[in-house]
C-alpha positions in Angstrom: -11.3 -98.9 17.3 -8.6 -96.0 18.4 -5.4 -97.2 19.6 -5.2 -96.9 23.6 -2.2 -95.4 23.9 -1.4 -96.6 27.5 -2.0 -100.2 26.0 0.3 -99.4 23.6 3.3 -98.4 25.6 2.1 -100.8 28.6 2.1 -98.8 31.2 -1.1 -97.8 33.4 -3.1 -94.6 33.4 -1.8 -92.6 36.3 1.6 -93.4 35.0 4.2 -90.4 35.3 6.1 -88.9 32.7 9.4 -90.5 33.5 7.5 -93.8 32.9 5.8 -92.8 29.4 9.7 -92.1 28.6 11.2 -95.2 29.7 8.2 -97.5 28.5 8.8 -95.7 24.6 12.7 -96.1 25.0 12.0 -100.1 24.9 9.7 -100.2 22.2 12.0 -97.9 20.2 15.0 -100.2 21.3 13.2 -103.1 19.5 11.6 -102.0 16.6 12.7 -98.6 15.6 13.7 -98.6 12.0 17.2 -98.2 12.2 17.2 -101.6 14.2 15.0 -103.5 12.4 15.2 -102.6 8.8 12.3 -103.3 6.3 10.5 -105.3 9.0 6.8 -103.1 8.1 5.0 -104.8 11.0 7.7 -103.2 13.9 8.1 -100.1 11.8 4.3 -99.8 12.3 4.7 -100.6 15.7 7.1 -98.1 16.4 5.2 -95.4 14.7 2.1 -96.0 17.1 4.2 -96.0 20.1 5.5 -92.7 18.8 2.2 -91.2 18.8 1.4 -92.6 21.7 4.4 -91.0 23.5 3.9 -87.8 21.6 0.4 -87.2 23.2 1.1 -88.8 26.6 4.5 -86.9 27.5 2.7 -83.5 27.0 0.2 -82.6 30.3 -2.5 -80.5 28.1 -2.9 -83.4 25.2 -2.8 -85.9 27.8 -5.0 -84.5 29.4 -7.6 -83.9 25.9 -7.2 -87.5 25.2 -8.5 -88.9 28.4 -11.2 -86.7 28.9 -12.0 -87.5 24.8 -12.0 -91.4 26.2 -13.7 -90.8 29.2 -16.4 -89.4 27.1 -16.3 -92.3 24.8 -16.4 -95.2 28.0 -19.7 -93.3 29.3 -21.4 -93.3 25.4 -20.5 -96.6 25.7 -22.0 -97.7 28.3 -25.2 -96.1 27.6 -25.5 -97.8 24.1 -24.7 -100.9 26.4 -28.3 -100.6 28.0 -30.4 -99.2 24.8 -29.0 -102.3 23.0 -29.8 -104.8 25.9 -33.6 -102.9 25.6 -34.1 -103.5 22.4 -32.9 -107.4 21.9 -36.2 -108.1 20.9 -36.8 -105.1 18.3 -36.7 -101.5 18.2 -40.5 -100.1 18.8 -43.0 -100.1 16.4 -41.9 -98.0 13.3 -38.3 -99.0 14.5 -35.6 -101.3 12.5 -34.7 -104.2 13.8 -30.9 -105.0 15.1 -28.6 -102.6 16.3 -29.0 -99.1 15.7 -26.7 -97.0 13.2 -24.6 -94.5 14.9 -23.5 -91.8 13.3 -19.9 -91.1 13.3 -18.7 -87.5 14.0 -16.5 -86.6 10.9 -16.5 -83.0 12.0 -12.7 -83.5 12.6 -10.5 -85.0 10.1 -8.2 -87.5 11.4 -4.7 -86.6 11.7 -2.0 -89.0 9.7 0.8 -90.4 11.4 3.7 -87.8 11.3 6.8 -88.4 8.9 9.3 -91.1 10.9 12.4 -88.3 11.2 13.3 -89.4 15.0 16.5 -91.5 14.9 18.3 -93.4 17.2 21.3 -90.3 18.3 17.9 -88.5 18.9 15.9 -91.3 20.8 18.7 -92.1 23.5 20.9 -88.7 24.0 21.0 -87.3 27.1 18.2 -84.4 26.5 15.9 -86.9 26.6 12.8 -85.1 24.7 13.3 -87.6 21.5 13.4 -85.2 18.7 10.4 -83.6 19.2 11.9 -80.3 20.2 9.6 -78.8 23.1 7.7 -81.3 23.7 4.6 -80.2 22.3 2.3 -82.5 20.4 2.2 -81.4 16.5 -1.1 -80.6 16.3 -1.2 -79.0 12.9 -1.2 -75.4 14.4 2.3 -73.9 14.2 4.0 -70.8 16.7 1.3 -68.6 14.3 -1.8 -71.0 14.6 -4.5 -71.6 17.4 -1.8 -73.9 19.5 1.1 -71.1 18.9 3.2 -70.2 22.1 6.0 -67.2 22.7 7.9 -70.3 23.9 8.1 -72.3 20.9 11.6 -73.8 20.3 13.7 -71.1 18.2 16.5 -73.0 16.0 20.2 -71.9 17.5 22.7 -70.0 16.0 26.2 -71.1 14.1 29.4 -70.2 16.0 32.0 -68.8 13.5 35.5 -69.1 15.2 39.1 -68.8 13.1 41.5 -71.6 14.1 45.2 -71.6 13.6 47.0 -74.7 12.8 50.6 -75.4 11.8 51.2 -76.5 8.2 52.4 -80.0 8.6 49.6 -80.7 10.7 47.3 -79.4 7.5 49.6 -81.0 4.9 49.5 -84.5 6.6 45.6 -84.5 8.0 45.1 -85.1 11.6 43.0 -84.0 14.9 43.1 -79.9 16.3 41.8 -78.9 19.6 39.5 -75.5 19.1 38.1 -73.6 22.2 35.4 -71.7 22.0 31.7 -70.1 23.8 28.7 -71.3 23.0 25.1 -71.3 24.2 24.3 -74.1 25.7 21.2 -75.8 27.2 21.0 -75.6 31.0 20.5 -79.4 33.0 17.5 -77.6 35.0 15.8 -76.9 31.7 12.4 -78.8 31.3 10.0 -78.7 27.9 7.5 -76.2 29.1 9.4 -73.9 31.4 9.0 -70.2 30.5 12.6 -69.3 30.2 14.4 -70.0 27.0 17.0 -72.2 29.0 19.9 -71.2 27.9 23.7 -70.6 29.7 27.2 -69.4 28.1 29.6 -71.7 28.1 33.3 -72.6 27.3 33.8 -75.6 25.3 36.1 -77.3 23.2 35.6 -79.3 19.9 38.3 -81.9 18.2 38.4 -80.6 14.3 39.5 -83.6 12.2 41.4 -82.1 8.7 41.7 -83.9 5.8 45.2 -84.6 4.6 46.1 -81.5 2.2 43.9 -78.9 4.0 44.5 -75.4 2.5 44.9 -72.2 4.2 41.5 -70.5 4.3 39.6 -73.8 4.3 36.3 -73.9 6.0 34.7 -76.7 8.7 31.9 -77.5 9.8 31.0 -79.2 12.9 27.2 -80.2 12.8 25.2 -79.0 16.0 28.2 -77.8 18.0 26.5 -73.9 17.6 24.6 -72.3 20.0 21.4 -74.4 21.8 18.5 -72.9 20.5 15.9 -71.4 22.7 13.0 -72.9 24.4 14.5 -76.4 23.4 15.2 -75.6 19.6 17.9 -77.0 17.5 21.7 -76.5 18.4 23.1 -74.5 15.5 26.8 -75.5 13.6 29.9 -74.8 14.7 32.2 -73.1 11.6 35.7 -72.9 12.2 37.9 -71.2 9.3 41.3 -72.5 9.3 44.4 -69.8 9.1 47.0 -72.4 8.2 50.5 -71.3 9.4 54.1 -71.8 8.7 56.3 -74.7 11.0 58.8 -73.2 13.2 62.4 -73.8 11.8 65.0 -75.4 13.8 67.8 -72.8 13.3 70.6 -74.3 15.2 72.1 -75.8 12.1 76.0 -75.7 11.0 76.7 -72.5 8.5 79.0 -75.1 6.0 75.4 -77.1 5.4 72.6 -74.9 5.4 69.7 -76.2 4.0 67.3 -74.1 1.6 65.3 -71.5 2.6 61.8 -73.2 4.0 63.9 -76.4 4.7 64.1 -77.5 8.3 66.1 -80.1 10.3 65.6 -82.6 13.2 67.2 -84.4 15.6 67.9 -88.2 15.2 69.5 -90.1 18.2 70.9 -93.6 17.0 73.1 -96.4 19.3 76.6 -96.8 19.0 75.8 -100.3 16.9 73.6 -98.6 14.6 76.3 -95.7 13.8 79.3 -98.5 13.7 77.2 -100.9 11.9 74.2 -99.2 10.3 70.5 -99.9 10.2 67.1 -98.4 9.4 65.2 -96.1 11.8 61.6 -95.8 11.5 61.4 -91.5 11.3 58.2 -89.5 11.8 58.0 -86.8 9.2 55.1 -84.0 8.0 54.5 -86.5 5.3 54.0 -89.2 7.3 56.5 -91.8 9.1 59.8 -93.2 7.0 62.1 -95.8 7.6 65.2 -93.7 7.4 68.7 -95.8 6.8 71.6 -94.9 8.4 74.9 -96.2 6.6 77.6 -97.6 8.5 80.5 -96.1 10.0 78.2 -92.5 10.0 79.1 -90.2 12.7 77.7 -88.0 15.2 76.5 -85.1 14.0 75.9 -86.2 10.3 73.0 -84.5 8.1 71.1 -86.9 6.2 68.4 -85.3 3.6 65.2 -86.9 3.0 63.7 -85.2 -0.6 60.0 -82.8 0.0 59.5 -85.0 3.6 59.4 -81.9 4.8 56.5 -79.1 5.9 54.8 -77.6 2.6 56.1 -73.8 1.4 53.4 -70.7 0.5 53.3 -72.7 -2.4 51.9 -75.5 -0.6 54.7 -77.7 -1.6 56.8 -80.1 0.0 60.0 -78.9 1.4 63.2 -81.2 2.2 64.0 -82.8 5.4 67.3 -82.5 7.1 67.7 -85.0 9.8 70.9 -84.8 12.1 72.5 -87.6 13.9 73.4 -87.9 17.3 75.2 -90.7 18.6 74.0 -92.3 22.2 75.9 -94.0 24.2 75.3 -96.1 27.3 75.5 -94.4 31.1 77.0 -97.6 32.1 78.9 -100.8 30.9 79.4 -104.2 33.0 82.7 -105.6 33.4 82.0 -108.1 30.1 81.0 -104.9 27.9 84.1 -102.8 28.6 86.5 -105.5 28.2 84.7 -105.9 24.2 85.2 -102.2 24.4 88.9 -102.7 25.2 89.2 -105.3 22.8 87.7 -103.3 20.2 90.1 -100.1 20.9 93.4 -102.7 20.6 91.6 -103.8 17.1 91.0 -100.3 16.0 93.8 -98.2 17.5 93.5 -94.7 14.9 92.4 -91.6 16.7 89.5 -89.1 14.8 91.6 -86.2 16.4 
């Protein structure tokens, strides 16, 4: 006997369609495949619920397959009566028993479609589960007997250049882009005439790899254009334009660094620069920990060898880093009379 598809999602015939949805979201929640792995009996489960929801959500097959078992309850019955007539045995030239009825193979039965609906699908906001427009799959495509103009039309890639500084590239990390796409309007329902479509401005975080060349290209799965009529959402393909850092050209004439070499500011505490220390240092190749020597002074240049941004040769360039000393805004009465000490200890002047 056919599966009754309201049994199967447990939910009663005049149901509406936002409780077909919700009553398939907790059978999916407990045996779709994802969740329960090689468990055959849920995976079967789910597949009939599927089915079920498939035909239900849609008004027009909905509306087939009740008829279909209204038809089938009213057969029913009347096979109900001929069999309680003939209890005692068909009439003479009859068969005993129950008759044979002949089963109408004039339409082949249509297999379970493939199990491509996963979870990302199943609970995102959209809320049609994967199967694009809504339709049932009925075997007859936008050409076929069931064909529409509003079939769901796949959306298109979005092809945007992106600049981003070379340290950035060299050392791997997050990039804003903003862009306009086509994107699906909140009034749009499966079924409506209009393709259901607005123009947008949106932004998308591009993660690069560490090393990322200049001309490389991304892709962003289905951050396109929406496609029509509840179709697809296309790819978002950004090309990268990787550019050089900006130089920090305040620097002393008597230490110069290299051409494509760049320097930095460092601020350190009077302890570190009397005593010395290590500093932990970000850098285009990642963070250091940087030691300062003793006794160094304000406005020292240290050089940390190819911590620097990468060249047109995509090389590592040196890192200057130049000291500043910091000291405190305000001393108590027990700090400055240390301080005085230390002046009577150390009485040479750097002037």
């Amino acid at each position: 006997m056919a599966d009754d598809y309201y049994k199967v999602l447990g939910i009663a015939k005049d149901a509406s369609a936002d409780e077909v949805k919700r009553a398939f979201r907790r059978i999916a929640r407990k045996c779709h495949p994802d969740v329960v792995g090689e468990d055959q009996e849920k995976i079967n489960q789910f597949k009939i619920a599927k089915k079920a929801y498939e035909v239900l959500s849609d008004p027009k097959a909905r509306s087939r397959y009740d008829r279909r078992n209204q038809r089938r309850a009213e057969a029913g019955s009347f096979f109900e009566a001929f069999y309680k007539q003939t209890e005692q045995g068909f009439p003479k030239g009859g068969k005993k028993g129950r008759p044979r009825v002949r089963r109408d193979t004039s339409q082949k039965r249509r297999a379970d479609p493939a199990n491509n609906l996963d979870l990302d699908d199943l609970f995102s906001q959209g809320g049609d589960f994967g199967f694009g427009s809504g339709r049932v799959r009925s075997g007859t495509g936008p050409q076929g007997r069931g064909g529409s103009k509003s079939s769901p039309v796949p959306g298109a890639d979005v092809q945007i250049t992106l600049e981003v500084d070379a340290s950035v590239a060299q050392a791997g990390g997050t990039v804003t882009a903003t862009y306009y796409r086509m994107q699906r309007a909140d009034s749009w329902r499966p079924g409506s005439p209009g393709p259901g479509l607005i123009r947008v401005q949106d932004i998308a975080d591009v993660r690069l790899l560490p090393g990322t060349p200049d001309g490389e290209t991304l892709r962003e799965r289905g951050l396109g254009d929406a496609g029509a009529h509840g179709g697809p959402y296309g790819d978002l393909v950004v090309q990268l334009i990787v550019t050089k850092p900006t130089r920090n050209t305040k620097q002393s004439r008597s230490s110069r660094p290299a051409e494509n070499d760049e320097d930095i500011d460092l601020d350190i505490s009077v302890v570190e620069a009397l005593l010395g220390g290590r500093v932990e240092l970000p850098t285009p190749q990642g963070s250091v920990l940087l030691t300062v020597p003793p006794g160094t002074s304000s406005g020292s240049r240290l050089r940390l060898k190819r911590r620097g941004a990468v060249d047109g040769a995509g090389q590592p360039t040196d890192l200057y880093v130049r000291v500043r000393i910091v000291v405190p805004g305000h001393l108590d009465e027990e700090s400055r009379a240390l301080v005085k000490e230390f002046a009577k200890l150390n009485p040479k002047s750097p002037r």
